[in-house]
Legacy VTK file of the C-alpha trace (Angstrom):
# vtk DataFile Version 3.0
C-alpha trace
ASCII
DATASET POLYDATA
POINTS 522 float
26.070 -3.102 15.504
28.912 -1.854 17.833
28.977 1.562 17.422
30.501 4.365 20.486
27.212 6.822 20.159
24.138 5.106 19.612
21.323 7.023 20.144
18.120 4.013 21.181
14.484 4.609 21.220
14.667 8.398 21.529
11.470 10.554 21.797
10.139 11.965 18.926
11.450 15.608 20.666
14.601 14.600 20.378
14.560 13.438 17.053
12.910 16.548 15.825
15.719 18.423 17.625
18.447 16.471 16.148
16.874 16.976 12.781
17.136 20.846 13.002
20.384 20.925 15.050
21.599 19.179 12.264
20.186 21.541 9.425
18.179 18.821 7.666
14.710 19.872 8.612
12.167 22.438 9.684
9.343 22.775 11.760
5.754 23.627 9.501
3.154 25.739 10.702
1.647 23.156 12.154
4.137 21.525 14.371
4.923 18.365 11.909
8.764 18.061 10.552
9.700 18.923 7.358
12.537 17.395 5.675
13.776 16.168 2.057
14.244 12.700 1.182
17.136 14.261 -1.539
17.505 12.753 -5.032
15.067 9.933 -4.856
11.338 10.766 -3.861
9.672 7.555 -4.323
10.618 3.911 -4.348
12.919 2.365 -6.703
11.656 -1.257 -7.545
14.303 -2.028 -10.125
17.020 -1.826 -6.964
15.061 -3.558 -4.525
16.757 -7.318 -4.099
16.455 -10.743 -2.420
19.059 -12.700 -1.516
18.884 -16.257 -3.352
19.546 -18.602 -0.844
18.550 -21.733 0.128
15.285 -20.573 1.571
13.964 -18.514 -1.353
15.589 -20.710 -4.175
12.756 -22.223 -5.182
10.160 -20.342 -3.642
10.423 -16.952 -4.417
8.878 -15.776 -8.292
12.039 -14.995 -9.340
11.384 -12.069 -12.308
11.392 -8.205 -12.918
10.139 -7.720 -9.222
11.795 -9.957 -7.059
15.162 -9.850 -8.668
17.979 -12.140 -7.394
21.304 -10.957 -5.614
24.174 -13.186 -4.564
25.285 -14.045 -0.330
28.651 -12.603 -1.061
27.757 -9.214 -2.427
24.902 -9.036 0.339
28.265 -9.536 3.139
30.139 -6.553 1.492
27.725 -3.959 1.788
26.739 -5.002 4.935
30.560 -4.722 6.093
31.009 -1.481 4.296
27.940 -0.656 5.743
29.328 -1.496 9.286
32.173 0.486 8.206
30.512 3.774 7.315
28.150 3.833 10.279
31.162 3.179 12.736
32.958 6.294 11.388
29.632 8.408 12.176
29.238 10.707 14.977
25.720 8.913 16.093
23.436 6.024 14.693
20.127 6.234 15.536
18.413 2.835 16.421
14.818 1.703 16.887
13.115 -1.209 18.776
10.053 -2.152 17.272
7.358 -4.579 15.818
4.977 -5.362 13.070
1.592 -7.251 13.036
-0.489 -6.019 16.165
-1.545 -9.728 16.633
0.675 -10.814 19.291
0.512 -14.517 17.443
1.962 -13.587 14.597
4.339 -10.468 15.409
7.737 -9.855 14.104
10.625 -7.657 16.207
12.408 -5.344 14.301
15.538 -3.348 14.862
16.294 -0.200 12.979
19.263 1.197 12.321
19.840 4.798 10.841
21.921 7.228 9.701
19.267 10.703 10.321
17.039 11.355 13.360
13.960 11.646 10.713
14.770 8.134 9.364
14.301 6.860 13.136
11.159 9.424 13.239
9.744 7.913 10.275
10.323 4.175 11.978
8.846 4.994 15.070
5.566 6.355 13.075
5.320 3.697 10.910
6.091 0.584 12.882
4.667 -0.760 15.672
5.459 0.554 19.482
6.630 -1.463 22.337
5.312 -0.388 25.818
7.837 -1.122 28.797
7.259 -4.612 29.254
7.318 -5.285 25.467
10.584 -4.035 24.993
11.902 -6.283 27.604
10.863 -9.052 24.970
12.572 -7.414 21.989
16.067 -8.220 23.737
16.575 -11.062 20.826
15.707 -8.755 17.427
13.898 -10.854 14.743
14.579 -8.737 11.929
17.055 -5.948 11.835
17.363 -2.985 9.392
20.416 -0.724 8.398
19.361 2.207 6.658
22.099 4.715 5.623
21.825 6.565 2.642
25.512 7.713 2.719
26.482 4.073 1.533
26.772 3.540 -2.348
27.236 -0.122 -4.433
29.427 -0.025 -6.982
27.456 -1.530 -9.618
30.606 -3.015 -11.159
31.762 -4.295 -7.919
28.457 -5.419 -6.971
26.278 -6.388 -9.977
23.729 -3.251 -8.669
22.097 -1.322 -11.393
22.954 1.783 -9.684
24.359 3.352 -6.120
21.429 2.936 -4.635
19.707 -0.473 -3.846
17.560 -2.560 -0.762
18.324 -6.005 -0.160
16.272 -8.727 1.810
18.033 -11.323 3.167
15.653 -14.154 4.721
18.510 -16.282 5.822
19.810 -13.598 8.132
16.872 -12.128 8.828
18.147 -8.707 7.797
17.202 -5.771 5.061
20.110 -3.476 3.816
19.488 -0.082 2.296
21.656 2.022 1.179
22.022 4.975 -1.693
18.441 6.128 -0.693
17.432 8.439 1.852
13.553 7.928 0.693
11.766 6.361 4.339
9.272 4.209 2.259
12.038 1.497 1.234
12.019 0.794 5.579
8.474 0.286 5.193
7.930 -1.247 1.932
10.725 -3.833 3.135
9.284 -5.103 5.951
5.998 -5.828 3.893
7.968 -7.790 1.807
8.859 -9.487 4.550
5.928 -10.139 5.687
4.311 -11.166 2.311
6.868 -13.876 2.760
6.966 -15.308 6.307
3.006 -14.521 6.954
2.061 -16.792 4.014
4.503 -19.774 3.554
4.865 -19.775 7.418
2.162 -18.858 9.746
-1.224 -19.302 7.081
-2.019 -15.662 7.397
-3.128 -14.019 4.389
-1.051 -10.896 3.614
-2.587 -7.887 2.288
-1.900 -4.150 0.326
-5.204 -2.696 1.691
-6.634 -0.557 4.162
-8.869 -1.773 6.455
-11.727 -0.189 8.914
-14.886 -1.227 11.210
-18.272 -0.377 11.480
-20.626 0.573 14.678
-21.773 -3.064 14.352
-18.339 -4.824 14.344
-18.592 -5.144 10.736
-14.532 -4.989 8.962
-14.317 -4.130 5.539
-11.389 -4.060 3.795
-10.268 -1.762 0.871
-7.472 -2.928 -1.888
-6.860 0.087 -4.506
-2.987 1.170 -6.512
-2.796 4.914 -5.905
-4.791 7.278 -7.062
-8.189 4.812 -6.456
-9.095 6.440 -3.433
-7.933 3.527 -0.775
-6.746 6.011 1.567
-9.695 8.476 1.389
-12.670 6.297 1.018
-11.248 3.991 4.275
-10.933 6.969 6.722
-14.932 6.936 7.088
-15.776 9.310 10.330
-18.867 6.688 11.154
-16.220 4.144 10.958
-12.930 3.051 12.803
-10.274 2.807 10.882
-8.078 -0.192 11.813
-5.352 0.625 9.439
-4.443 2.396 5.937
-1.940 0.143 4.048
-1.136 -3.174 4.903
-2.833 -5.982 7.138
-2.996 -9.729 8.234
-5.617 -12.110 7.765
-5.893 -14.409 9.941
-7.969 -17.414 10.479
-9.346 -15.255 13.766
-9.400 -11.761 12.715
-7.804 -9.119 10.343
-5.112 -7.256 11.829
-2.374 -3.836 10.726
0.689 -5.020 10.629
1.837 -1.694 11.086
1.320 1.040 13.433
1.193 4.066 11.337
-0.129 5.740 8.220
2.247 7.275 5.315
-0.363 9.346 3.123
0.235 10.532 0.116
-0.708 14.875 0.530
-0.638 15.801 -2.878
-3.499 18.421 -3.322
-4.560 17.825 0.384
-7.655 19.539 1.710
-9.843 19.517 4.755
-13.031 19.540 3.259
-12.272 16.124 1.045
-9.474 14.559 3.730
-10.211 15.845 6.922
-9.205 13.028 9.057
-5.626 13.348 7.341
-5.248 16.879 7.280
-5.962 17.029 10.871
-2.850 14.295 11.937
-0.339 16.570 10.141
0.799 18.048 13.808
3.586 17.656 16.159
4.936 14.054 15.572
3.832 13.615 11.678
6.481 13.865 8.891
5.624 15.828 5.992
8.255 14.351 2.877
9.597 16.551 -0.159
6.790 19.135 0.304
6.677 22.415 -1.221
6.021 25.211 0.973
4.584 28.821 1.066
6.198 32.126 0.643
6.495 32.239 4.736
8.963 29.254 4.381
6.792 27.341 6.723
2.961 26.776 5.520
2.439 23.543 3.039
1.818 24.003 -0.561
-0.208 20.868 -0.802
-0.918 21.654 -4.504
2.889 22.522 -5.287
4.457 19.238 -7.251
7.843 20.649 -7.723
9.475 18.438 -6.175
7.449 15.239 -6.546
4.048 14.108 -6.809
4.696 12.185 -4.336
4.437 14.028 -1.083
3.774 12.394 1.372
3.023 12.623 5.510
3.963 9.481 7.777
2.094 10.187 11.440
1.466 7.098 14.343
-2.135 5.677 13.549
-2.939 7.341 16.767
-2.552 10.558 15.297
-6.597 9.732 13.799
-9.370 10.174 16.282
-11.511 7.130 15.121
-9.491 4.369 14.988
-9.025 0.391 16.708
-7.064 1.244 19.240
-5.888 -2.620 19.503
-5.157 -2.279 15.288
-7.751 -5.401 14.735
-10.860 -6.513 13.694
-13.067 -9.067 13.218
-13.046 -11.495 9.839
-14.587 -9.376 6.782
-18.071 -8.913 5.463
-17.716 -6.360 2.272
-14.116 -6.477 0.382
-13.558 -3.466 -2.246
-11.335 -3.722 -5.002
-11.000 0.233 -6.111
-9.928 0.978 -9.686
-9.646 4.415 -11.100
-10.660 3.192 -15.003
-9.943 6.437 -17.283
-10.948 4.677 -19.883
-14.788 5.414 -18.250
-15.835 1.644 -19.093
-16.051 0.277 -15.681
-19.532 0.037 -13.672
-18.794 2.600 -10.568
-19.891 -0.230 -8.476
-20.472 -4.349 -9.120
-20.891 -7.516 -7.236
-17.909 -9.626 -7.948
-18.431 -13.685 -7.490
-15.271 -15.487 -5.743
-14.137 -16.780 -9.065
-14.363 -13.137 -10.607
-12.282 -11.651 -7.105
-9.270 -13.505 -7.433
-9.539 -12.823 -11.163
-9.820 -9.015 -10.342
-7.617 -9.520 -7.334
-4.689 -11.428 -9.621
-4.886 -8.811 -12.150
-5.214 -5.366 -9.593
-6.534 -2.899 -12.533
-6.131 1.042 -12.050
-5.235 3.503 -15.198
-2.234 6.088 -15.104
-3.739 9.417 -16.292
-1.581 11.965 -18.273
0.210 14.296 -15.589
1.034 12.015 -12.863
3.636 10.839 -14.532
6.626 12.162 -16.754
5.817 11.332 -20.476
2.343 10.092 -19.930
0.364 11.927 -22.886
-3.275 9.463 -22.428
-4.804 6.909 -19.809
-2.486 3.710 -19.597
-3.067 0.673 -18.332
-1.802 -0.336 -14.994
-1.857 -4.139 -13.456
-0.271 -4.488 -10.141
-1.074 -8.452 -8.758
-2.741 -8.522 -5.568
-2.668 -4.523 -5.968
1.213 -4.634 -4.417
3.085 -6.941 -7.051
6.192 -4.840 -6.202
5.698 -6.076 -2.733
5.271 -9.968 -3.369
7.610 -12.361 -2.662
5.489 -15.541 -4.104
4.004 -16.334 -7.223
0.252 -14.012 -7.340
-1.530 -16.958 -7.210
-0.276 -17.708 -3.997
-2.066 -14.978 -2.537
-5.355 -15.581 -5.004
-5.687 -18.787 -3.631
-5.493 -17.770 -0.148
-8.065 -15.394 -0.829
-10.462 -17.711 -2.899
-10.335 -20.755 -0.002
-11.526 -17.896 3.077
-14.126 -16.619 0.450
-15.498 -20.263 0.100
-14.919 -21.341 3.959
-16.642 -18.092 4.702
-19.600 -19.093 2.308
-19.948 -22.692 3.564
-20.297 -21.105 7.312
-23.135 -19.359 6.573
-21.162 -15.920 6.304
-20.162 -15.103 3.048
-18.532 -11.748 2.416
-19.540 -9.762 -0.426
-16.780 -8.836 -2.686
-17.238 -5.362 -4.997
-15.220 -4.041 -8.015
-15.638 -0.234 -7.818
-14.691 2.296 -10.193
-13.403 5.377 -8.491
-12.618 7.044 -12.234
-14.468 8.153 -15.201
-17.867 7.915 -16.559
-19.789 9.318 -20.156
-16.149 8.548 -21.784
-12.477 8.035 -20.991
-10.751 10.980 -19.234
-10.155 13.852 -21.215
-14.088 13.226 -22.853
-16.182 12.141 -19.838
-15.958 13.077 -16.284
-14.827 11.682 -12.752
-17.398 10.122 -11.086
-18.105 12.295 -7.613
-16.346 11.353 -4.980
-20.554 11.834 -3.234
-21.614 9.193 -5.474
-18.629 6.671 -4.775
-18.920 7.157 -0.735
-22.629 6.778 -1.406
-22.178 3.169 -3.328
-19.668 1.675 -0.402
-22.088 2.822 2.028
-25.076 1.036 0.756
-22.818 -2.227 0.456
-21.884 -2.273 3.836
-25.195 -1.011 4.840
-26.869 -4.237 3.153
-28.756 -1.069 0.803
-27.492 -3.624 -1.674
-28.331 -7.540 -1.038
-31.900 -7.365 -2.330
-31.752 -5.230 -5.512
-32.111 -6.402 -9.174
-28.749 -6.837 -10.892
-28.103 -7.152 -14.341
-24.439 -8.670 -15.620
-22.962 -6.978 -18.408
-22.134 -9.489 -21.267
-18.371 -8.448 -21.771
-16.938 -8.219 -18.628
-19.807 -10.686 -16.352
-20.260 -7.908 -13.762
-23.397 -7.887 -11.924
-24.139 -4.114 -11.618
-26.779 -2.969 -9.227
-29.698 -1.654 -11.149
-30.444 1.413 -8.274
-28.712 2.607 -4.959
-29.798 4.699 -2.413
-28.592 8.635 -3.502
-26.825 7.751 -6.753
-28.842 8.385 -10.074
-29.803 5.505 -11.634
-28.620 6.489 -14.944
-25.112 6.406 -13.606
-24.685 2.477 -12.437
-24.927 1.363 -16.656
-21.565 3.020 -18.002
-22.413 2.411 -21.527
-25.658 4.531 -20.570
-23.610 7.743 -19.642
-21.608 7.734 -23.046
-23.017 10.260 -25.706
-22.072 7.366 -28.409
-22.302 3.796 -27.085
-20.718 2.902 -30.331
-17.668 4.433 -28.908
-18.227 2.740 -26.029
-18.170 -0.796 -27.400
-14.632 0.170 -29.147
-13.171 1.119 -25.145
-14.653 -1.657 -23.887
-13.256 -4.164 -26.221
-10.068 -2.279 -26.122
-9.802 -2.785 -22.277
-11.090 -6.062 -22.258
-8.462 -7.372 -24.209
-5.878 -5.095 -22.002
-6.987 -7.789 -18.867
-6.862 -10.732 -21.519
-2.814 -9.672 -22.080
-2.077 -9.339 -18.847
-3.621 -12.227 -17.225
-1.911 -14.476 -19.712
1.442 -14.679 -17.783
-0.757 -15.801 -15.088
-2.903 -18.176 -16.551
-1.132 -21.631 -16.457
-1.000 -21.348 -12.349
-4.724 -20.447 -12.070
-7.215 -22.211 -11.644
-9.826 -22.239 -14.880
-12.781 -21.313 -13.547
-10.615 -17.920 -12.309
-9.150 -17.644 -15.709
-13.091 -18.245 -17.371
-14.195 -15.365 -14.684
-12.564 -12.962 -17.201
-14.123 -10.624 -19.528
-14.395 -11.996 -23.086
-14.243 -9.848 -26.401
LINES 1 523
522 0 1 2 3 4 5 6 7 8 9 10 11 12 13 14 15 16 17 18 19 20 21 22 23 24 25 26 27 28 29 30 31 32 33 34 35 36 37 38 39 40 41 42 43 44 45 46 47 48 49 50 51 52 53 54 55 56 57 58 59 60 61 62 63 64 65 66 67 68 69 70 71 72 73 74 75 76 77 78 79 80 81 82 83 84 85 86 87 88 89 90 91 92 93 94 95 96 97 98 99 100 101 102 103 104 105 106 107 108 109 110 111 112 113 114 115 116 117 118 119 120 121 122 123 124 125 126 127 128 129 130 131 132 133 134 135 136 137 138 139 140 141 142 143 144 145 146 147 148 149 150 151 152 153 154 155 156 157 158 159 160 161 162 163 164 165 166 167 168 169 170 171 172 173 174 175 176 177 178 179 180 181 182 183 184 185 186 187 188 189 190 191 192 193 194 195 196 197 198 199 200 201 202 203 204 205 206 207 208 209 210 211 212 213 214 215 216 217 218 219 220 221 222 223 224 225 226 227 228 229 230 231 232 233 234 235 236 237 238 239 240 241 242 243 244 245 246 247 248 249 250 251 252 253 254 255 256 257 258 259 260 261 262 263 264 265 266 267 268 269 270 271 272 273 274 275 276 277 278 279 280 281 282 283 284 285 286 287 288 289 290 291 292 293 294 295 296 297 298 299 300 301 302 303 304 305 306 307 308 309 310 311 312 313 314 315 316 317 318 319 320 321 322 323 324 325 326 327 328 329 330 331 332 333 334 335 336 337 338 339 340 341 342 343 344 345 346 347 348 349 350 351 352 353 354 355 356 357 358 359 360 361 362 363 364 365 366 367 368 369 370 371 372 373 374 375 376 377 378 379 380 381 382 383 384 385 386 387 388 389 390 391 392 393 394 395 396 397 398 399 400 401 402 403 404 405 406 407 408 409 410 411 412 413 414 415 416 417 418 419 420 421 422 423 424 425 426 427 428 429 430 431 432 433 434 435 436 437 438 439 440 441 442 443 444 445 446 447 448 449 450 451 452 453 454 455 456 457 458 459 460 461 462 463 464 465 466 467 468 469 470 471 472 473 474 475 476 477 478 479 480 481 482 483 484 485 486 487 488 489 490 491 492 493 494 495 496 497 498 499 500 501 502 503 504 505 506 507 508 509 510 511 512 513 514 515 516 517 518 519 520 521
């Protein structure tokens, strides 16, 4: 981009000062930047785009998600783009990288309109030292970000102004119409759930990721809500990353450098590690604020419940300071079941993980979303299908060959489905299960408290449930055991059973049958 004022890799300082100077944010109680993302909050995954080319012809899954866009309407909002951003008084612009293995990692170059946006890329993304950036001269990937640029959606076949396009041939993303940081992130996942796959046999994941005082990795997959965030930033362990990683044939690595958590009802006590990285440097999104103008409301949802805090990774005490780890022992698929039918914890095998992982389970309960009344039903593939490129199998299969490899070595990993919701009925009639209780189950699995207990499997779903583990009542591991009328129980059951049955149908015909067979049966 040619451009008379472009303002490169400044400090954060400086971006906070711009920020203010230019009346778009202020400074919280507790040194971190506040600032409004404006009308959109969240992502918008019915706007995001790929450009159908003749690389992703006939290898992206075309569908709802990855939804198809055309080369020429991709080169007119990238020239009105150029356009809009020439006329501006500064750009802001942003060397960078993703994927702390130096093997695998991709240069990116950000372009955007507000100091914050360039805050929220320098958080986020990796950071070159000195004699990095004198390798980022040729940019990999480049992003223009300027939310002051609108499609015409009967110019440009858009649904609406606002919209994110991915264009693999060029090697560039476009957004525009949105001022909401996560598209920058979320893009260059999508990216990388691409190129890490089909190109470089890395296994690309939606899942936080830490390491034990032994070495051991464990990874943690979960939609929101499940607890992926919490239960991973573990004080006796070292958090590698909270959101997105590589698997590599070598080790498991962040392909980030940053964490972007949501803060709705935020604490101390129950988030401590989190709470404390909201200081000088951390960006606190669409927050609600005290009557001082300057103290976060963490419980205040006015504007979204999606609030949310981006902060470098280095912003948490306990962490791999070289963002890797070793290959994983204990994988955790977290599921917040509101229908309370679930076991809280159960020992998946590999046929039953990439049945679990293909159909990424959690339930929406009534007020986090507008017009939600009773626990729904949510199936994400791979726990990220708005961030998949490739069919879900794709991904399963990846998955299902390092479980085996890892078996046949003499190392399998242990792979758990655990249910971070409700127990003694569905919510609204049972209760949550305490968050004591869950941190109690994970750390008996990674402890090995687990390997040499009785199991029993549960005939409808096959889930081996541990029978008793160390400071959880017994009474709690059989969920049919905690309902006041297993006769109701049965009805949920069956109800939810046949919820994975639906949804695993569009999936079926590209699975393998023993994964489709791993599913629970009516």
């Amino acid at each position: 981009m040619q451009h008379s004022n472009l303002q490169e890799n400044l400090k954060v300082a400086a971006l906070v000062e711009a920020t203010i100077r230019d009346g778009q944010g202020k400074i919280s109680d507790t040194g971190a930047l506040i600032i409004n993302t404006g009308k959109f909050t969240g992502r918008s995954p019915k706007d995001r785009y790929i450009v159908e080319d003749e690389i992703t012809r006939e290898t992206v899954d075309w569908g709802d998600i990855n939804i198809p866009i055309t080369q020429d309407t991709f080169r007119q909002l990238k020239e009105k783009t150029m356009a809009y951003a020439a006329d501006l008084p500064e750009v802001y612009v942003r060397d960078a990288y993703a994927c702390a293995s130096q093997k695998y990692r991709i240069n990116i170059r950000v372009f955007t309109e507000f100091p914050w946006q360039n805050m929220f890329a320098y958080n986020m993304f990796l950071r070159p030292d000195g004699e990095t950036n004198k390798q980022l001269q040729t940019d990999e990937w480049t992003i223009y970000a300027f939310p002051g640029v609108l499609a015409d959606p009967a110019v440009h076949g858009t649904r609406q102004e606002n919209y994110s396009i991915i264009n693999f041939t060029e090697k560039t993303i476009l957004i525009g119409g949105t001022a909401y940081t996560g598209e920058i992130k979320k893009g260059i996942f999508s990216v990388l759930n691409y190129v890490l796959p089909t190109q470089r046999e890395v296994l690309s994941m939606h899942c936080s990721a830490n390491v034990g005082t032994k070495g051991d990795t464990a990874l943690f997959f979960g939609l929101s809500g499940t607890g992926k965030t919490t239960l991973s930033n573990d004080p006796d362990r070292r958090l590698i990353g909270d959101d997105e990683h590589g698997w590599s044939k070598a080790n498991v690595f962040n392909l980030e450098g940053g964490c972007y958590a949501k803060v709705i009802d935020l604490s101390e006590a129950k988030e401590p590690q989190i709470y404390r990285a909201i200081k000088f440097g951390a960006l606190l999104e669409n927050i609600g604020l005290q009557q001082d103008g300057h103290t976060p409301d963490y419980h205040d949802a006015s504007i979204t419940q999606n609030t949310r805090v981006s902060y470098p990774i280095y912003h948490i005490d306990n962490i791999m300071y070289n963002s890797r780890g070793d290959l994983p022992k204990n994988i955790f698929f977290l599921t917040c079941d509101a229908f309370g039918v679930l076991p809280p914890i159960s020992k998946l095998t590999p046929e039953q993980a990439m049945y679990h992982f293909i159909s990424g389970y959690t339930a929406k309960i009534a007020g986090t979303e507008a017009g939600i009344t009773e626990p729904q039903a949510t199936f994400s593939a791979c726990f990220g299908a708005p961030f998949i490129p490739l069919h879900p199998t794709v991904y399963a299969d990846m998955l299902g060959k390092k479980l085996k490899d890892s078996a046949e070595e003499g190392q399998p990993i242990n792979v758990w489905l655990v249910n971070t919701g409700w127990t003694g009925g569905g919510y609204g009639e049972g209760s949550r299960i305490e968050l004591s209780f869950t941190r109690a189950m994970i750390k008996a699995a990674l402890d090995g408290a687990l390997d040499h207990v009785e199991y029993t499997t549960d005939d409808r779903f096959g889930l081996a449930r541990p029978v008793k583990c160390p400071d959880v009542p017994n009474a709690l591991l059989n969920p049919r055991d905690t309902w006041k009328n297993e006769e109701e129980y049965d009805v949920a059951a069956n109800k939810l059973a046949a919820l994975f049955q639906k949804n695993f149908s569009k999936f079926a015909a590209e699975a393998e049958p023993l994964v489709v067979e791993a599913g629970p049966a009516v």
